[in-house]
C-alpha positions in Angstrom: 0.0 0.0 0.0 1.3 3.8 -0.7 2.0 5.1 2.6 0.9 8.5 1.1 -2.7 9.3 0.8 -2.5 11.7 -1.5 -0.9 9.9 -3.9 -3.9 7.9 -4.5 -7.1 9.9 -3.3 -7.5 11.1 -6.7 -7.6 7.4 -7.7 -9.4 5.7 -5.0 -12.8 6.7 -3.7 -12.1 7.7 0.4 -14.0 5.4 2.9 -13.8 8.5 5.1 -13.2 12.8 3.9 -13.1 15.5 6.3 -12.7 18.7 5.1 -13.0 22.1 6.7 -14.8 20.9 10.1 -15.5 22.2 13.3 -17.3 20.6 16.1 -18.7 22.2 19.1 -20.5 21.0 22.5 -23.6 23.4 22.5 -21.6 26.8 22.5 -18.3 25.4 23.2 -15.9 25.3 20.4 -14.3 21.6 20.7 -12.4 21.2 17.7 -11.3 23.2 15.1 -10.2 23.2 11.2 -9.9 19.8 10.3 -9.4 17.7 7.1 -8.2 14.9 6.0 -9.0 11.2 4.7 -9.0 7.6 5.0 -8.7 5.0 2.4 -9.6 1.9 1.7 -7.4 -0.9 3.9 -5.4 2.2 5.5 -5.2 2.9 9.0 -4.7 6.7 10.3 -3.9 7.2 13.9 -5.0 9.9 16.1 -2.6 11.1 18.7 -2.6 14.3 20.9 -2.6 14.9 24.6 -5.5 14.9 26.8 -8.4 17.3 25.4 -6.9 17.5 22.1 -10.2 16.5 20.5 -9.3 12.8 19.6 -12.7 11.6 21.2 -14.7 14.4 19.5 -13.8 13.8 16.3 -14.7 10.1 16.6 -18.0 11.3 18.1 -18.7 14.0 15.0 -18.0 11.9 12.2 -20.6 9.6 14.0 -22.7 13.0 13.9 -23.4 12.6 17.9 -21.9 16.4 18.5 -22.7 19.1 16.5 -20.5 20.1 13.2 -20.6 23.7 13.1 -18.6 23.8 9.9 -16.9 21.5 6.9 -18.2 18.2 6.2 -17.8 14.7 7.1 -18.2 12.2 3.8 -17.9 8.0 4.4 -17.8 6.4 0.9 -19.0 9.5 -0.5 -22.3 10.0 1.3 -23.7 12.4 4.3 -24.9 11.3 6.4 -23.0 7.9 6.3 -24.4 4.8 4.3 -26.6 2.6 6.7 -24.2 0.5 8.4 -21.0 1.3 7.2 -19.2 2.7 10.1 -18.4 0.4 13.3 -17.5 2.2 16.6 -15.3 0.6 19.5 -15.9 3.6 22.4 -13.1 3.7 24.7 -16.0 3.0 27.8 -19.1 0.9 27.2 -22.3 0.7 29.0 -22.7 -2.6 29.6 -23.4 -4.2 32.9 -20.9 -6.5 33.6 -23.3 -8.3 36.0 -26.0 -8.0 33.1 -26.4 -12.2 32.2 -25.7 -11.7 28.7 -23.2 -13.8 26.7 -20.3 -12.7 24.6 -22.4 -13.9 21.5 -25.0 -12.0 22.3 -23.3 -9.0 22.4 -21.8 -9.2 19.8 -25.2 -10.1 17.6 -25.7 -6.3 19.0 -23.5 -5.9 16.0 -26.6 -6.9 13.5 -29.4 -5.1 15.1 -28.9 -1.9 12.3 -29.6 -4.7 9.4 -31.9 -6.6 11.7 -34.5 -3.9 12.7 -35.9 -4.7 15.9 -38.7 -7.0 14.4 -36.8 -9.5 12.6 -35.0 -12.4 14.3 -31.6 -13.1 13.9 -31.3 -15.4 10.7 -28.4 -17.7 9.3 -26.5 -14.8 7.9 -26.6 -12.7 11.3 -25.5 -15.9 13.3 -22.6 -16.7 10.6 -21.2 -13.2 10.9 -21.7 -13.6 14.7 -19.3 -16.3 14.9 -17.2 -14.7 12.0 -16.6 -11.6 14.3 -15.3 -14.0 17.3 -13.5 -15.8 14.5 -11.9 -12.8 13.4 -10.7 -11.7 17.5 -9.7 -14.9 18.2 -12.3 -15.6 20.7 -14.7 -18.4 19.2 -14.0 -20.6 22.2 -15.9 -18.3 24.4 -19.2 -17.6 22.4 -21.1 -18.8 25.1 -19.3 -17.3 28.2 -21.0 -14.1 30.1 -19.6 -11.2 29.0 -19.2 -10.0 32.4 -16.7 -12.8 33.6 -14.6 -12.1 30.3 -11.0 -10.3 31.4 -11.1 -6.5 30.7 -8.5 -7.4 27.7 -11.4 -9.9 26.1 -14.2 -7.3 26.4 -12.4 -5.4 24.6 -12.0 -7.7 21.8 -15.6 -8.8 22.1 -16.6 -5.3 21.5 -14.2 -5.2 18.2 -15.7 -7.9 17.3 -19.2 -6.7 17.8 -18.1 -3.8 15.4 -17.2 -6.2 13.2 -20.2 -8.0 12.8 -22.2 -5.0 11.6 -19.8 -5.1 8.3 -18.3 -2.1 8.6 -16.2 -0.7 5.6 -14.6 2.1 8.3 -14.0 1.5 11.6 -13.5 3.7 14.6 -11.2 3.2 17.6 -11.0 5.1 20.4 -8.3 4.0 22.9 -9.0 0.4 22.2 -5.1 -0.4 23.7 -5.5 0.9 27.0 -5.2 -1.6 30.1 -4.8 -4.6 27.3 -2.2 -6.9 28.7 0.5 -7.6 26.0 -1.4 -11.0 24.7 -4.6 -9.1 24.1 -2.5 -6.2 22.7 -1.6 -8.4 19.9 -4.3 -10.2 19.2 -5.9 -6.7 18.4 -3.1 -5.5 16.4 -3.4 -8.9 14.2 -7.1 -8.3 14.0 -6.8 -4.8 12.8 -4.3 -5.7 10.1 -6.8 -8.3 8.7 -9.3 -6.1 8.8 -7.1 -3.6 6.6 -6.2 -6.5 4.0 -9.8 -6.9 3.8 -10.6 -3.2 2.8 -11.3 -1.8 5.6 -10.4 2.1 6.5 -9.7 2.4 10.2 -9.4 5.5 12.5 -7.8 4.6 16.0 -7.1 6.8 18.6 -4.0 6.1 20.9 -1.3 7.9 23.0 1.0 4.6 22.1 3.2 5.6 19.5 4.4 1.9 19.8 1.1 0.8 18.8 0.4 3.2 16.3 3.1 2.3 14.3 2.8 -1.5 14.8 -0.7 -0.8 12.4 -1.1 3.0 11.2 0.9 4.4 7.9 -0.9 7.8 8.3 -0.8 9.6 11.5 -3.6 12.7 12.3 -1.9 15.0 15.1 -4.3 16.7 16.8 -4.0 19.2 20.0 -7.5 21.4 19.6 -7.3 21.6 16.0 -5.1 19.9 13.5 -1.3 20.2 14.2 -0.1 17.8 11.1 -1.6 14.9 9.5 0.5 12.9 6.8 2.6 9.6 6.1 3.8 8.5 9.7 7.5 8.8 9.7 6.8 12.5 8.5 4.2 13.6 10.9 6.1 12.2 14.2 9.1 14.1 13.8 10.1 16.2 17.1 9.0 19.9 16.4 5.4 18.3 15.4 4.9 16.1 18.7 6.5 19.6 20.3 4.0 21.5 19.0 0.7 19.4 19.8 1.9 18.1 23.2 3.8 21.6 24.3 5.8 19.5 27.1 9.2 19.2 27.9 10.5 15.3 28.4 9.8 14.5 25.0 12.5 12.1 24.3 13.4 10.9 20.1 15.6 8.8 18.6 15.5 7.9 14.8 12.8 5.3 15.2 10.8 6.1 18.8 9.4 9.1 20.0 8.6 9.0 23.8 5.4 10.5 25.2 4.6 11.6 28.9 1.6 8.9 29.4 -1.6 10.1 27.8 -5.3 8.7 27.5 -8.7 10.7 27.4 -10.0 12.9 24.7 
């Protein structure tokens, strides 16, 4: 794959284009001046400090804050083709003493194609236990999703994303508190999911990570600070100028962050 969007945008039809945007909560301006695009099969990592507006631009290309300004195309449409963006959020409602299986959750994933009069069908059960499949968690289809390690909720929500068929997928912090097993079981997943076409978004602070699965890299600190091929986007004066902290450490192929999560 060219590690340079540009090269090919005029070429290949963007899963996701942002151009020009703003979002705002109520009054508040949140984010500011932003554009850029996702292709097909190419990962983009968001990375900023906390409040830099990583979360809020996940939430306004799902249109669930306001966008004052620009617009937000996926595969060319606005609002976004039924069911063609998945969403991991970084915290998820569920009860974990709710008795629901993994499998059901992840059937979650079909309701959008479903409705909420049709039973699930042959096709919704095979992508079911694709999805698991796909996160390497098959074996536990039937287990309660509460007694699942924090590191396999995670991956069931992945693969709950999955199962809706996504052709871009959203990530907010899907790496934190993942224990180095689960890490990489989500890093393999994601790379599939990019050999199979998919565009994917993931927000992280772990620059390890990022690189492990992203050739593009969005820097973000309030508004948009640089956004290119990877290597070119994480050089020192960038991360200086979206993270505006001393103890930035560099050498040719790591750039060390003070530890960052959040939005």
């Amino acid at each position: 794959m060219n590690e340079n969007p540009s090269q090919e945008s005029s070429t290949t039809p963007a899963a996701l284009r942002v151009a020009g945007a703003s979002f705002a909560y109520g009054q508040a301006p949140a984010l500011t001046d932003i554009d850029f695009e996702v292709l097909p099969g190419e990962a983009v990592a968001l990375i900023g400090p906390n409040g830099s507006g990583k979360s809020t631009l996940l939430k306004g290309i799902l249109g669930l804050i306001q966008r004052v300004s620009g617009t937000v195309d996926v595969l060319g449409e606005s609002p976004a083709p039924a069911g063609a963006v998945g969403y991991v959020p970084q915290t998820d409602q569920l009860d974990p003493q709710f008795p629901i299986t993994l499998a059901q959750v992840v059937m979650m994933g079909r309701y959008r194609s479903l409705g909420w009069i049709r039973l699930p069908g042959k096709t919704d059960r095979q992508a079911v236990a694709d999805a698991l499949e796909a996160v390497g968690l098959a074996d536990r289809a039937k287990t309660r999703f509460g007694e699942l390690s924090g590191g396999q909720q995670q991956r069931g929500l992945l693969a709950r994303a999955i199962a809706s068929g996504p052709r871009l997928l959203l990530l907010d912090e899907p790496f934190n508190g993942l224990d180095q097993q689960n890490r990489d079981a989500l890093i393999e997943t994601v790379r599939r999911l990019k050999a199979d076409g998919v565009a994917v978004l993931v927000s992280t602070h772990d620059l390890e990570l990022a690189r492990a699965v992203c050739e593009t890299v969005l820097l973000l600190n309030g508004t948009q600070v640089a956004f290119g091929p990877r290597d070119e986007v994480l050089t020192l004066a960038n991360v200086q100028r979206a993270f505006h902290e001393v103890g930035i450490e560099m050498d040719e192929h790591t750039v060390v962050l003070p530890g960052h999560g959040g939005h």
